[in-house]
ZADO-1210 file (C-alpha; in nm, 4 decimals, padded with zeros to 6 digits):
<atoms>
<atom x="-07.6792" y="-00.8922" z="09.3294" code="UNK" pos="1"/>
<atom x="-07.7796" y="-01.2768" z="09.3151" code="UNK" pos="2"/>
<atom x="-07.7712" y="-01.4338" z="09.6299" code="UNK" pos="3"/>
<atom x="-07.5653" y="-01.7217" z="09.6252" code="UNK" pos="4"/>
<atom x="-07.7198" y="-02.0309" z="09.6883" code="UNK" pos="5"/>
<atom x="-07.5346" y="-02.3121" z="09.9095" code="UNK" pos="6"/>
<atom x="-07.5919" y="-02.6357" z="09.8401" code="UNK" pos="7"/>
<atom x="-07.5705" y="-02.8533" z="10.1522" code="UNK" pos="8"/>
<atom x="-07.3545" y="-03.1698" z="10.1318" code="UNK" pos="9"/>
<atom x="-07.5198" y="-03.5093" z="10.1436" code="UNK" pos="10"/>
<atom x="-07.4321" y="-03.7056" z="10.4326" code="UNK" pos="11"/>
<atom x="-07.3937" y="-04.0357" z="10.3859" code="UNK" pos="12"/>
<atom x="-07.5035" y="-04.2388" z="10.7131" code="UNK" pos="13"/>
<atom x="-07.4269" y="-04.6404" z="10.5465" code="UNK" pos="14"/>
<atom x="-07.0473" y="-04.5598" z="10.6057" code="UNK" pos="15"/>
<atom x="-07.0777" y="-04.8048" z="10.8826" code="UNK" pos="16"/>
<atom x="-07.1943" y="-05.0613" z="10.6800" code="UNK" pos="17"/>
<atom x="-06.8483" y="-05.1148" z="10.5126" code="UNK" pos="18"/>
<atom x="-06.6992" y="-05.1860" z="10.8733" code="UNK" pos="19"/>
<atom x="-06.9994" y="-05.4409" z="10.9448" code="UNK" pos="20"/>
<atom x="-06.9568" y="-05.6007" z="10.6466" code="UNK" pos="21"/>
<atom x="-06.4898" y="-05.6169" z="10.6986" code="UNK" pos="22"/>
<atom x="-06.5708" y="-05.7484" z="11.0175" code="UNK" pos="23"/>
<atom x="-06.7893" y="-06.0584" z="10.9497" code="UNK" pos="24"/>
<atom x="-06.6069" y="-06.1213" z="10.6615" code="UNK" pos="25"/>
<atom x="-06.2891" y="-06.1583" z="10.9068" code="UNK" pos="26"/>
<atom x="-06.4859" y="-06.3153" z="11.1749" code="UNK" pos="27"/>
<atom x="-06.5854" y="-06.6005" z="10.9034" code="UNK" pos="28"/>
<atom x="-06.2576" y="-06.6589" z="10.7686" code="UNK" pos="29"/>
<atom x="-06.1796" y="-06.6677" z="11.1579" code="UNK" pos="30"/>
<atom x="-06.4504" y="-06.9751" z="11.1681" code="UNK" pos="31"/>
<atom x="-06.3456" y="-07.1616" z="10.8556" code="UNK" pos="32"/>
<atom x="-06.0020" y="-07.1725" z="10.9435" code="UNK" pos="33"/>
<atom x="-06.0362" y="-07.3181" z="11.3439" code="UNK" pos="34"/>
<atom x="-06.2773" y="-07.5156" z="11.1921" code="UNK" pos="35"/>
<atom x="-06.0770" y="-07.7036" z="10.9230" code="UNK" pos="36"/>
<atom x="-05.7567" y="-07.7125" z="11.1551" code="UNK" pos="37"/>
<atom x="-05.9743" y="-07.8958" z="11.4412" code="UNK" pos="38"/>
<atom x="-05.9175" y="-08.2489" z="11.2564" code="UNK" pos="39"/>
<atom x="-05.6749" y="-08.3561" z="10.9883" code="UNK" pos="40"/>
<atom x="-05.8277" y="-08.4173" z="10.6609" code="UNK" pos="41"/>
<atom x="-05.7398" y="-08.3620" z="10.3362" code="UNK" pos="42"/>
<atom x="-06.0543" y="-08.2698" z="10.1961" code="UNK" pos="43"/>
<atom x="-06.0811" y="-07.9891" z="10.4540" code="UNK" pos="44"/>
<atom x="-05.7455" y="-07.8635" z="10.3679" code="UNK" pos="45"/>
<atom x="-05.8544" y="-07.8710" z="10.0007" code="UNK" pos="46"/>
<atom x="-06.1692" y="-07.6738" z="10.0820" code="UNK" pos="47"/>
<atom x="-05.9929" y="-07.4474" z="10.3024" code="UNK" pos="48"/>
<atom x="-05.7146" y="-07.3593" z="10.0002" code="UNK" pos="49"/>
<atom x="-06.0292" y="-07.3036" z="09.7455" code="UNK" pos="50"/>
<atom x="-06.2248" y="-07.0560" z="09.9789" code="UNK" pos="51"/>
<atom x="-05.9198" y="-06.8612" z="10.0430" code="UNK" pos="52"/>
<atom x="-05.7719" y="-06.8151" z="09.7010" code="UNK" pos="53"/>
<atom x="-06.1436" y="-06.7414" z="09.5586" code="UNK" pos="54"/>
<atom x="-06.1499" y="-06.5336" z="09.8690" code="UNK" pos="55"/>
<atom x="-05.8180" y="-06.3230" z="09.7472" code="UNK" pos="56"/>
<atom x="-05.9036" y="-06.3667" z="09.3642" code="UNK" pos="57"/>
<atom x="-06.2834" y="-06.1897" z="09.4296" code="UNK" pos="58"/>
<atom x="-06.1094" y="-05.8994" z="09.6749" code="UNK" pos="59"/>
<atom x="-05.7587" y="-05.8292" z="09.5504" code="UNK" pos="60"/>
<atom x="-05.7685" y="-05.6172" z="09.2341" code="UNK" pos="61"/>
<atom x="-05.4390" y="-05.4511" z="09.0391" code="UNK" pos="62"/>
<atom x="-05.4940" y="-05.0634" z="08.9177" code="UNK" pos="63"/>
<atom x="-05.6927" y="-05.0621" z="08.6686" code="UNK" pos="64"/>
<atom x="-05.9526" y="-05.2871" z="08.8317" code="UNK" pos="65"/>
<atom x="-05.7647" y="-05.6567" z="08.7271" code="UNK" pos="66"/>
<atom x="-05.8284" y="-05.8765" z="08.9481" code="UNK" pos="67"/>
<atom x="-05.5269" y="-06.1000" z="09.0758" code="UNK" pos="68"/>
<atom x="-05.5566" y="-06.4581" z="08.9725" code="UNK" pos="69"/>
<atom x="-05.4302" y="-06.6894" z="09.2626" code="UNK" pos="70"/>
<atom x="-05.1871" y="-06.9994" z="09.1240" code="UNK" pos="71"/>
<atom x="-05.2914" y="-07.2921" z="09.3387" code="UNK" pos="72"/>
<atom x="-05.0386" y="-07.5796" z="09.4199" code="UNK" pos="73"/>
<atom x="-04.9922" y="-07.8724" z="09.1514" code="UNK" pos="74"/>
<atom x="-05.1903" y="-08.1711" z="09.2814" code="UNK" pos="75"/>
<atom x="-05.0646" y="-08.3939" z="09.5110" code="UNK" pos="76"/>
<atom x="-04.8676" y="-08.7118" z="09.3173" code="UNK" pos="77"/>
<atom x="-05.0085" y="-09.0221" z="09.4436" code="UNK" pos="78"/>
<atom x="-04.7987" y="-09.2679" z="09.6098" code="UNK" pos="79"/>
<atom x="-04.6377" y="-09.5043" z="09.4592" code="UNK" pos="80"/>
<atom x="-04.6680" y="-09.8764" z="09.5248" code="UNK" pos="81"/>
<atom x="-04.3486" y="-10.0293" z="09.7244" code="UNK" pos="82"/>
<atom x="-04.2776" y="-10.3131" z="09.4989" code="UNK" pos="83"/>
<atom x="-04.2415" y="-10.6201" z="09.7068" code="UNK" pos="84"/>
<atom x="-03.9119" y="-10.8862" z="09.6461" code="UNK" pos="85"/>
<atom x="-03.9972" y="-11.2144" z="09.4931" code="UNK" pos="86"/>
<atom x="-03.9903" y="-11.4815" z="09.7633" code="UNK" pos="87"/>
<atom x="-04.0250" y="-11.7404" z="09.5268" code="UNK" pos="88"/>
<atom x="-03.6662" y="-11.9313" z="09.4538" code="UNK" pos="89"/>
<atom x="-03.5204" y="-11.9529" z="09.1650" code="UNK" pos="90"/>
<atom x="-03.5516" y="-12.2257" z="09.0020" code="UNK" pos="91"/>
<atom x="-03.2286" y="-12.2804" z="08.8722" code="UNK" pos="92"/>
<atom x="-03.0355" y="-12.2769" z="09.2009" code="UNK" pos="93"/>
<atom x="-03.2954" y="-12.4788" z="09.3191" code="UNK" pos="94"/>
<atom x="-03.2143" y="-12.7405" z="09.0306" code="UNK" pos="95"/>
<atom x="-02.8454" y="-12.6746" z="09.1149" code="UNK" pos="96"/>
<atom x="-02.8766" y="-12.7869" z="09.4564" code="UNK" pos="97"/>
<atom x="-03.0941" y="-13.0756" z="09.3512" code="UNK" pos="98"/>
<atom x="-02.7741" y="-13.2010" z="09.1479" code="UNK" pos="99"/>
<atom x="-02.5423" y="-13.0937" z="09.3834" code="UNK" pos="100"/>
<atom x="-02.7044" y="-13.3851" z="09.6612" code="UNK" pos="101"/>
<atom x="-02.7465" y="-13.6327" z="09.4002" code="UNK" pos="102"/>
<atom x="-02.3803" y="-13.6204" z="09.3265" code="UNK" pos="103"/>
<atom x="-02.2813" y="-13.6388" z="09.6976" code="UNK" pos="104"/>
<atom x="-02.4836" y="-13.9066" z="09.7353" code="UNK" pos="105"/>
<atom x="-02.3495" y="-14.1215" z="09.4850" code="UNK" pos="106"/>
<atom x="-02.0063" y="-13.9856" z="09.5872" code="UNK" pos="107"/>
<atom x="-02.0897" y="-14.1475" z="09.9949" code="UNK" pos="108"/>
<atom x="-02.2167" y="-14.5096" z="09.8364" code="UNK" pos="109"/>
<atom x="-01.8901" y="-14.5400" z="09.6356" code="UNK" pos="110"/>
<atom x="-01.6581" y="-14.4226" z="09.8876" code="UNK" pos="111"/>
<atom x="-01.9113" y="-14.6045" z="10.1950" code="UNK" pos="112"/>
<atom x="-01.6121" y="-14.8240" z="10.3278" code="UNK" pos="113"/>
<atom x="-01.3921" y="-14.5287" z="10.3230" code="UNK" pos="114"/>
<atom x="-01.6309" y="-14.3078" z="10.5417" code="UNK" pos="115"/>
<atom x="-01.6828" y="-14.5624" z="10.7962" code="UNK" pos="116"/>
<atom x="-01.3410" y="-14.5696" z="10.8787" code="UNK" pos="117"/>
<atom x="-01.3049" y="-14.1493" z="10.8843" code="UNK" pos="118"/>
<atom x="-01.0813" y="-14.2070" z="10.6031" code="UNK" pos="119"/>
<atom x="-01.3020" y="-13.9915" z="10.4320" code="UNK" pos="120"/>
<atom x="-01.5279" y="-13.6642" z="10.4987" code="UNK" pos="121"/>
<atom x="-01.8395" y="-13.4946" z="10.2813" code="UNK" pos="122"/>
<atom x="-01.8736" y="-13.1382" z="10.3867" code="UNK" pos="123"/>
<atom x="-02.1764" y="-12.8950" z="10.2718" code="UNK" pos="124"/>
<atom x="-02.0788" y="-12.5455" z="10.2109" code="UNK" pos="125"/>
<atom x="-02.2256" y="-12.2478" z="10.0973" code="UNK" pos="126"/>
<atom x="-02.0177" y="-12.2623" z="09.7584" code="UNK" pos="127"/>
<atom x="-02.0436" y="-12.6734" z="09.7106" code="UNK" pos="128"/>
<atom x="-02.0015" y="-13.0109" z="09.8342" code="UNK" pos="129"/>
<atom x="-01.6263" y="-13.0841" z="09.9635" code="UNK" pos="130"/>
<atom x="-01.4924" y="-13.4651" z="09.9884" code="UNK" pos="131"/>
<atom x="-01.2102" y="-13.4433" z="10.2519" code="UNK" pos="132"/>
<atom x="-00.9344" y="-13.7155" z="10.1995" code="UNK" pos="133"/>
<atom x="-00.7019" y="-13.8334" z="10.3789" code="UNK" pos="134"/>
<atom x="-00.3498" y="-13.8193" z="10.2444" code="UNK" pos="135"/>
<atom x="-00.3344" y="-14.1980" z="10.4405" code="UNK" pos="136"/>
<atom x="-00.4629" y="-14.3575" z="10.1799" code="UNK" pos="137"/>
<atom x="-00.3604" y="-14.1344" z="09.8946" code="UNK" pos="138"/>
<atom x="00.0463" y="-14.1200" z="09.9390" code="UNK" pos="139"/>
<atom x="00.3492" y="-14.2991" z="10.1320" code="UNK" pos="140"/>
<atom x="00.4810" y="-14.0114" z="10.3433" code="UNK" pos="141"/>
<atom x="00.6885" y="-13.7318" z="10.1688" code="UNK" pos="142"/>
<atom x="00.5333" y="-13.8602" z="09.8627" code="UNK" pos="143"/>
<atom x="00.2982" y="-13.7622" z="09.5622" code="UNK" pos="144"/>
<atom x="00.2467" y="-14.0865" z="09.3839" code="UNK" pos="145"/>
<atom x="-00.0831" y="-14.2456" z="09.4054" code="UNK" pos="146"/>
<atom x="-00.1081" y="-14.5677" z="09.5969" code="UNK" pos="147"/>
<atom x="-00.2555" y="-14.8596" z="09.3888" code="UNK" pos="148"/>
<atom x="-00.5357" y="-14.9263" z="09.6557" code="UNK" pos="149"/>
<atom x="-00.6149" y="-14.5717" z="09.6437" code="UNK" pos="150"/>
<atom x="-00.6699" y="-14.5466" z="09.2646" code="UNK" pos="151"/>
<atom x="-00.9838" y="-14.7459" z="09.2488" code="UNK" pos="152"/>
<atom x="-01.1518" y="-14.4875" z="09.5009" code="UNK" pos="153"/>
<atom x="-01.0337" y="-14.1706" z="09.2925" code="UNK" pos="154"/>
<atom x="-01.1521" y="-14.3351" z="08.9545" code="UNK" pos="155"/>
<atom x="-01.5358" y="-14.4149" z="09.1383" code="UNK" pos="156"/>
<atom x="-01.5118" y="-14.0465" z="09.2091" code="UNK" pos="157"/>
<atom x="-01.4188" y="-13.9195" z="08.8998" code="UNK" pos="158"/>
<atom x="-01.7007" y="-14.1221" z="08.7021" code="UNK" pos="159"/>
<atom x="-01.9218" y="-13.9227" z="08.8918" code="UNK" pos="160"/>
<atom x="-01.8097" y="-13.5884" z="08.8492" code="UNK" pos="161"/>
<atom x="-01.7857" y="-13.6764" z="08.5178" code="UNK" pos="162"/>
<atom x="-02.1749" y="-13.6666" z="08.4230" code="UNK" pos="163"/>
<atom x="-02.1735" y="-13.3347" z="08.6185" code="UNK" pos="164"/>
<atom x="-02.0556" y="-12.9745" z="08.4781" code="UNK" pos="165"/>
<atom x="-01.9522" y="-12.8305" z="08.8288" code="UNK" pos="166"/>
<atom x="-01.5965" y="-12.6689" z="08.8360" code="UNK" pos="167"/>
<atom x="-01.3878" y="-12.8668" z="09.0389" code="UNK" pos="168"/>
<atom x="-01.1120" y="-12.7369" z="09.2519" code="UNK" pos="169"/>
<atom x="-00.8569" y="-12.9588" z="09.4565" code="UNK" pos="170"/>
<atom x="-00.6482" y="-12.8846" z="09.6935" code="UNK" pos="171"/>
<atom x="-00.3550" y="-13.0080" z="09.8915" code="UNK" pos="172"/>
<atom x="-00.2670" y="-12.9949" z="10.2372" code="UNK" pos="173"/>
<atom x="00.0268" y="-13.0818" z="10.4841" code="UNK" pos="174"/>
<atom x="00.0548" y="-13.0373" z="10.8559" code="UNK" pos="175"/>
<atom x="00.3481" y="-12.8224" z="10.9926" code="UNK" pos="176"/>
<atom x="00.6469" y="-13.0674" z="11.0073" code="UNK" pos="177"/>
<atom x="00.9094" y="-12.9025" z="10.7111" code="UNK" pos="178"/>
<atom x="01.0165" y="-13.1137" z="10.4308" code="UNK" pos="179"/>
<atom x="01.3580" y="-13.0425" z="10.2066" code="UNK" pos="180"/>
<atom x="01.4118" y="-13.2904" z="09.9763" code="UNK" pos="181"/>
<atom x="01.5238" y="-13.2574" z="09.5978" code="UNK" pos="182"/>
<atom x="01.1883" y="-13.2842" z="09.4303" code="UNK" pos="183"/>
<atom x="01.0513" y="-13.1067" z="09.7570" code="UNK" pos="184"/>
<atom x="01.2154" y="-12.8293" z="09.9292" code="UNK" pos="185"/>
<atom x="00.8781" y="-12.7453" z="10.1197" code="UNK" pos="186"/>
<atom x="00.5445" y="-12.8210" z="10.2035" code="UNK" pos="187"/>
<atom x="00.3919" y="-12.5753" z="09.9312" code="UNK" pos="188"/>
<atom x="00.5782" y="-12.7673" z="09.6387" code="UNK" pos="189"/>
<atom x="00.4205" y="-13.1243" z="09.8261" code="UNK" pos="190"/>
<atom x="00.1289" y="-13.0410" z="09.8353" code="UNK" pos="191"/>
<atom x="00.1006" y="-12.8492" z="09.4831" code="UNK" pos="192"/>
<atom x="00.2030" y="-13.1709" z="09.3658" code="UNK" pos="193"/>
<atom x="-00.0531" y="-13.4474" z="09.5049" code="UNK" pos="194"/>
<atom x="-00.3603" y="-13.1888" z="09.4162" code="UNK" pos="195"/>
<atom x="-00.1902" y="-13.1985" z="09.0579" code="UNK" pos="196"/>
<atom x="-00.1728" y="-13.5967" z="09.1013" code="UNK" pos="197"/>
<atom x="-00.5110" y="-13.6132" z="09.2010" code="UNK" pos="198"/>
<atom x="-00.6308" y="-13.3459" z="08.9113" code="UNK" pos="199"/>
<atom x="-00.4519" y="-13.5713" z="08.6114" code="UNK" pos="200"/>
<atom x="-00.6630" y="-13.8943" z="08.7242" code="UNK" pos="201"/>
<atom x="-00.9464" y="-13.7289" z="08.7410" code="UNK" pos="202"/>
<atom x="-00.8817" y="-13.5979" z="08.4146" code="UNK" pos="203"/>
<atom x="-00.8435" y="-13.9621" z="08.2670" code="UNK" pos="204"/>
<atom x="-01.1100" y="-14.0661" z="08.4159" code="UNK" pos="205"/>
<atom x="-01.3362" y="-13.8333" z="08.2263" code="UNK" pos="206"/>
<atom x="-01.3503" y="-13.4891" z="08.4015" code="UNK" pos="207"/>
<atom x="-01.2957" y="-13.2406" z="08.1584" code="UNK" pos="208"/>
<atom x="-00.9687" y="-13.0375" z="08.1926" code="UNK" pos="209"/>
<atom x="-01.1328" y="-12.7035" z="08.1950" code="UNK" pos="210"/>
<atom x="-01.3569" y="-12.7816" z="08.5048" code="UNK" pos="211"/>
<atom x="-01.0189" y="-12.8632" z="08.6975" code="UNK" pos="212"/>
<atom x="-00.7799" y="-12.6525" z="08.8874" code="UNK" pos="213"/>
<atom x="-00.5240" y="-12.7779" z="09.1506" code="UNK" pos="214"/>
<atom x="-00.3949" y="-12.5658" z="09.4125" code="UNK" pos="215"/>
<atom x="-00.1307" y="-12.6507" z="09.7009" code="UNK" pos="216"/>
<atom x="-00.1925" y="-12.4969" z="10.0286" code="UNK" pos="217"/>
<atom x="00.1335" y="-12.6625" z="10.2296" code="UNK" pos="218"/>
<atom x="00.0629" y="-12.6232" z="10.5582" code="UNK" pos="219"/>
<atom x="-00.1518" y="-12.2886" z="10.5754" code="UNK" pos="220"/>
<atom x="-00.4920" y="-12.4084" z="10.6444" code="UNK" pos="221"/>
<atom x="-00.4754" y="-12.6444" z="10.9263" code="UNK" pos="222"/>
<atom x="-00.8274" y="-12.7909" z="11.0097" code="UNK" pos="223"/>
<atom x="-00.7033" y="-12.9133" z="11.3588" code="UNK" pos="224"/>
<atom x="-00.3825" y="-12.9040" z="11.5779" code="UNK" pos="225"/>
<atom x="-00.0080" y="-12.9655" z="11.5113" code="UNK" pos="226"/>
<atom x="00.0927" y="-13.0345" z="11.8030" code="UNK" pos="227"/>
<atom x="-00.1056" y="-13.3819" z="11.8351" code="UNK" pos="228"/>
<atom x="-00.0029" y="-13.6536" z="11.6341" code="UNK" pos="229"/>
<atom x="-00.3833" y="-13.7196" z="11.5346" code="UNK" pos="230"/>
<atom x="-00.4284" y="-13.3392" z="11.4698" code="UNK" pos="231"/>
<atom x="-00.1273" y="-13.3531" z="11.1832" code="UNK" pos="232"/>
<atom x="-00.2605" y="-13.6887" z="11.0571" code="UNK" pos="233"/>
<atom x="-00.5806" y="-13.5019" z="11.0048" code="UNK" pos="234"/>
<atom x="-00.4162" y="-13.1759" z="10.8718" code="UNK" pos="235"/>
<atom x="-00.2822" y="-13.3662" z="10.5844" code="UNK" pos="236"/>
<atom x="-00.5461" y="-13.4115" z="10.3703" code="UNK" pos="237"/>
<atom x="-00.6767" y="-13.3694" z="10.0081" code="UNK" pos="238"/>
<atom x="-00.9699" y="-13.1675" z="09.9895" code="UNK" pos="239"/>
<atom x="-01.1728" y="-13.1891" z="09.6284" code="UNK" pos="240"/>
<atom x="-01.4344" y="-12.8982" z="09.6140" code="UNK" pos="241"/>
<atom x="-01.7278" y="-12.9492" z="09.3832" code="UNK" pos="242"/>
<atom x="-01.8338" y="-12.5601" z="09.3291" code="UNK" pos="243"/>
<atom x="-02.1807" y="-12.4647" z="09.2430" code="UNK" pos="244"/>
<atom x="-02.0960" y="-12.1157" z="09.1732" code="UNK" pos="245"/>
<atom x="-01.9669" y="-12.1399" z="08.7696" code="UNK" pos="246"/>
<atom x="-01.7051" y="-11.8474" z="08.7025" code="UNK" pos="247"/>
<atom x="-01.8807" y="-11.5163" z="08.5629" code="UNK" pos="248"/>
<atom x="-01.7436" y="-11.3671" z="08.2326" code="UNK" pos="249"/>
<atom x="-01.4803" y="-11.1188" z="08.3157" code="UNK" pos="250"/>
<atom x="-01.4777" y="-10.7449" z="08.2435" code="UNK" pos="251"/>
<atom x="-01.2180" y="-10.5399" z="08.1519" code="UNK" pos="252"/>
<atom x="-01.0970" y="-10.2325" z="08.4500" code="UNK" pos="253"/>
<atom x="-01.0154" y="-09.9437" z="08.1970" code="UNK" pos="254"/>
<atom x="-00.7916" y="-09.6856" z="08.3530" code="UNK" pos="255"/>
<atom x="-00.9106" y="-09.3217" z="08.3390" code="UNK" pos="256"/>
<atom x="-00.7674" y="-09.1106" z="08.0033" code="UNK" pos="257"/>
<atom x="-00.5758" y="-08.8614" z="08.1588" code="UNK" pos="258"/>
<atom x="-00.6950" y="-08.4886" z="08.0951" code="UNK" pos="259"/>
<atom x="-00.4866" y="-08.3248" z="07.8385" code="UNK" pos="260"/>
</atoms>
């Protein structure tokens, strides 16, 4: 009978090698990563990402011995640049306003005797140049017929506009004491009427009709007290607005379809 030979195992004695080699492999990825969190930076952050997913990519396998690839994040998008506003005016409104104080101007040396005596006003607003009139010198009270000495002023006034293409809007004014007459029966139909007075001369006297519009405000829009004599004689007034802003081309509100 054959005696049966045992063959003694090999024992293999690197086993601890594979430990060793785990550990400083953890202990460096320990390093890196307190290492590229000590500072902010980008470019650490970027080297950081590549060491880890070639790290993963080199170490991770599927069955069947695939490795797995690692998708790294899209690049960043760069910034982009804050456009800045134009601080540069335009040069229209600019050219508007230039017109705007020439016609004022001529307005206050045709009407200089007038605004000596604070018979007359120029105001600068944000939409225009306003002349402020006193009805004084316009009308007789209760009245919406020009006087004759007034006529010569509104004419000078009108040539000017004239060579402009500003809208023009005039209004009328009363103080607070009621009127009821036959061709009045209030302050609304008064005033409505000496803004209309004031738009026809102007109209004759070369302002095209389409820049004009007349509109009576009775006794709504008081620039000073009622209840002083001087504070009504200031209230009733004729104001003519020269407007800088031109009307915009109107667009249609469509109502919704309803569902059906």
């Amino acid at each position: 009978m054959a005696r049966r030979r045992r063959e003694e195992e090999h024992e293999n004695h690197e086993r601890w090698l594979v430990s060793y080699a785990d550990f400083i492999t953890l202990l460096f990825a320990f390093f890196v990563v307190m290492y590229a969190i000590s500072s902010v930076n980008e470019g650490k952050y970027k080297v950081l990402s590549n060491s880890l997913s070639n790290a993963f990519t080199n170490t991770t396998a599927q069955p069947g011995g695939q490795p797995i690839t690692a998708i790294q994040g899209a690049p960043p998008i760069p910034p982009r640049p804050i456009a800045k506003p134009d601080k540069l005016p335009d040069q229209k409104k600019v050219e508007q306003r230039k017109k705007m104080k020439n016609i004022a101007s001529e307005i206050m040396d045709a009407l200089q005797p007038l605004v000596a005596q604070g018979k007359v006003r120029l105001l600068e607003t944000s939409r225009g140049v306003t002349i402020e009139i006193n009805d004084s010198i316009l009308f007789q009270p209760g009245q919406a017929k020009l006087q004759a000495a007034s006529i010569n002023a509104m004419l000078a006034i009108a040539h000017v506009l004239a060579a402009s293409d500003f809208p023009i809007t005039i209004e009328g004014h009363t103080d607070n004491i009621p009127i009821a007459t036959a061709q009045f029966p209030s302050n609304w139909e008064l005033s409505a009427m000496r803004a209309t007075t004031v738009l026809r001369l102007f109209n004759d006297g070369g302002v095209g009709a389409e820049r004009l519009t007349a509109i009576g405000y009775g006794e709504t829009r008081p620039v000073e007290t009622n209840t002083t004599v001087e504070g009504r004689a200031r209230n009733r007034r004729v104001s003519i607005l020269i407007d800088s802003n031109r009307p915009e081309e109107p667009t249609e509100i469509r109502s919704a379809s309803p569902p059906g």
